[in-house]
N, C-alpha and C positions, 0 to 999 in steps of 0.2 A: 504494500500500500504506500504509494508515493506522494508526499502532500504537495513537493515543489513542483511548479513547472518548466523546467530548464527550458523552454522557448524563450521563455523571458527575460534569460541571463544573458543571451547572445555572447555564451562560452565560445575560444576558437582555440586553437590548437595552440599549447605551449601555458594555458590558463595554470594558475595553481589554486586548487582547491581544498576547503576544510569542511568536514561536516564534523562540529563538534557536539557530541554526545550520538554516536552513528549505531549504538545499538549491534545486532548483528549484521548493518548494512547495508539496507533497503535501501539509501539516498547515494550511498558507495554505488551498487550495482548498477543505476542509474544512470548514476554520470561515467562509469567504465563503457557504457555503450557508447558515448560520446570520444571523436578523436584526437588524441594528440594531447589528455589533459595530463599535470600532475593532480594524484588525487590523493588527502592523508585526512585520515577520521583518526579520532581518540572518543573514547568511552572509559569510564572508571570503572564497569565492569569486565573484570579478564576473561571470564569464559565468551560473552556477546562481544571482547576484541578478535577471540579465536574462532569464533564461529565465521565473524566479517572475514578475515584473513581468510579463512576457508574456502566461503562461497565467492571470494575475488578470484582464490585462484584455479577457480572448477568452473569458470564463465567461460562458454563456447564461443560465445559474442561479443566479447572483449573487444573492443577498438583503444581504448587506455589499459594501459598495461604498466605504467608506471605508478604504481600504488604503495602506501605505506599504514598501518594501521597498528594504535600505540596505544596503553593505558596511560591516560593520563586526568588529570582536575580542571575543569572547564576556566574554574577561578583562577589558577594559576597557569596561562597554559606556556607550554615550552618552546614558544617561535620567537623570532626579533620581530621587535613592531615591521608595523606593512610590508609584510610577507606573503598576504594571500590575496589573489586580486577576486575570491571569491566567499566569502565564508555562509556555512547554510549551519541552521541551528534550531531543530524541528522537536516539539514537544517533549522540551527538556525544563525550559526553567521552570515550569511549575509545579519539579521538582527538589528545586534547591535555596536552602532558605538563603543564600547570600545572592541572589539573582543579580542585583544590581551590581555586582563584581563581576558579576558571569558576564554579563552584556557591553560592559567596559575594556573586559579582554576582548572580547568577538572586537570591537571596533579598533581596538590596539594591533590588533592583527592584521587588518585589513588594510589594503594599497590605498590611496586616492583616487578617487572616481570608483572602486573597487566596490561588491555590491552583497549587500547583508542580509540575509532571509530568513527572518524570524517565522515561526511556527508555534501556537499553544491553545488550550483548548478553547471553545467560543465560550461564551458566559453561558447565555440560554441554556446549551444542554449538558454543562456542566454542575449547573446550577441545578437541575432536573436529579444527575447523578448524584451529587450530595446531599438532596432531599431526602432520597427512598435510601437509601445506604452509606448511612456514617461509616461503614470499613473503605467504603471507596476511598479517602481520603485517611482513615486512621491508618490503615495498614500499612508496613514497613513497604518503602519504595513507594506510597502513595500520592497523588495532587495533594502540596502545602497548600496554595491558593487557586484565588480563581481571580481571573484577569477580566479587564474590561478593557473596551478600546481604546477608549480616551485615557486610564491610565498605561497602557503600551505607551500608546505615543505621547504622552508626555514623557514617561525612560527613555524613550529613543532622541526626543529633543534637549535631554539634558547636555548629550554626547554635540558637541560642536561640529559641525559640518555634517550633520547626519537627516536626511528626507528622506521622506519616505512619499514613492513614486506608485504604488498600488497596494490594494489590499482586498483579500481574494479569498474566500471561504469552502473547506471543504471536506467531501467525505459523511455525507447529509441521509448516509445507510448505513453507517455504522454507528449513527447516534442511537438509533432504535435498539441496538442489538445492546450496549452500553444500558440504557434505562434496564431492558430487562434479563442482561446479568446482575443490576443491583437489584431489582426483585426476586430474584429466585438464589441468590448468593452468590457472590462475585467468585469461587472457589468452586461453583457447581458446573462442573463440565457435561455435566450425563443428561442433565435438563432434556427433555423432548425438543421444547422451543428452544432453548439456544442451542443445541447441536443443528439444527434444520436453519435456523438464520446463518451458522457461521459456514454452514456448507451451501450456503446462497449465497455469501460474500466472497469465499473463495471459488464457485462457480464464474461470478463477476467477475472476479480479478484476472481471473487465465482466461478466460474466453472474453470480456469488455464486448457484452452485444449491445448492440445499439440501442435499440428503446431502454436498457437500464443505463447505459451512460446518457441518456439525453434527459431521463427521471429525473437523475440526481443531480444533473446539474442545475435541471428546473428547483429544484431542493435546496441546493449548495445556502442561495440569500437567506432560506428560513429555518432550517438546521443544521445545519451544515458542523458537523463535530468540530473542526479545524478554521482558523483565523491566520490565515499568513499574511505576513508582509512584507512587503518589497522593497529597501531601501538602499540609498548609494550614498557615499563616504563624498563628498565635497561636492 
């Protein structure tokens, strides 16, 4: 499940890219399809760094091949300022109680003109998921907060030279499936309904038929799980 849309990066070959907090990789595999990039994710989990390193280097389809994937702390990250002329950072900080450090790196890192892409969840159905199940947010590795748009972009305006040039919502079919893992227990895998919803998602995903990609994009403005944004360094 991809929240970015790399059309909109107008990456070209020789780009250097970071997806910080890259999980096992889903924004990695991405951008490998893409030619001529450097591409280097960190995550602070080591087994989701080895699992990313894994499925980089089992991609048939590879067009970037030059990859690097590293544990490391969002907060302190391990590059010299404007280093990346790309940095993408998808539904991480509302995980981390020091966020505003977190997002002060991403901008530290990044080139001039160089281009930043926040991701975290929308309020609406966030707000939905914390209502019916307080584990959504109590349990270890859960959402600390919940974001609103106007507070994003006021963090991102504290950062000098930093606009933000679109904002783009998505993923408006995996809000439903969210509300009713917290009803029936976020730990319940065996559920009738959500084993049949998540084998509807993953049907979507591999195959992307057209009437359910044109559904959810009709969806995307009014649930849409995901709030990204699009912003450039000067």
């Amino acid at each position: 499940m991809v929240t970015v849309d790399y059309e909109k990066l107008n990456l070209t070959p020789g780009s250097v890219v970071l997806d910080a907090g890259c999980g096992s990789g889903r924004h990695l595999r991405g951008l490998a399809k893409l030619p001529g990039l450097k591409i280097v994710g960190i995550d602070r989990n080591p087994k989701d760094v080895e699992d990313a390193k894994a499925s980089l280097a089992n991609m048939p389809d590879a067009l970037s091949k030059d990859w690097s994937v590293m544990t490391a702390d969002i907060t302190v990250l391990p590059f010299d300022d404007a280093y990346f002329d790309c940095v993408i950072c998808s539904e991480v900080l509302e995980h981390i109680p020091e966020h505003e450090k977190a997002l002060a790196e991403l901008v530290r890192v990044l080139k001039p003109k160089g281009a930043l892409v926040v991701s975290v969840p929308r309020y609406f159905s966030e707000r939905i998921c914390w209502m019916i199940s307080p584990a959504y947010s109590n349990d270890e590795g859960g959402h600390i907060r919940i974001y609103k748009k106007k507070q994003m972009q006021r963090m991102f305006e504290q950062h000098s030279g930093m606009s933000c040039w679109e904002i783009s919502y998505k993923h408006a079919l995996h809000a439903p499936y969210w509300w009713l893992k917290c009803l029936v227990g976020l730990k319940n895998e065996t559920h009738l309904l959500v084993r049949l919803y998540k084998k509807f998602l993953e049907w979507d995903i591999m195959k992307k038929p057209r009437s359910v990609r044109l559904a959810e994009e009709l969806l995307n403005p009014f649930i849409g799980k995901s709030i990204v944004f699009y912003l450039k360094k000067g």
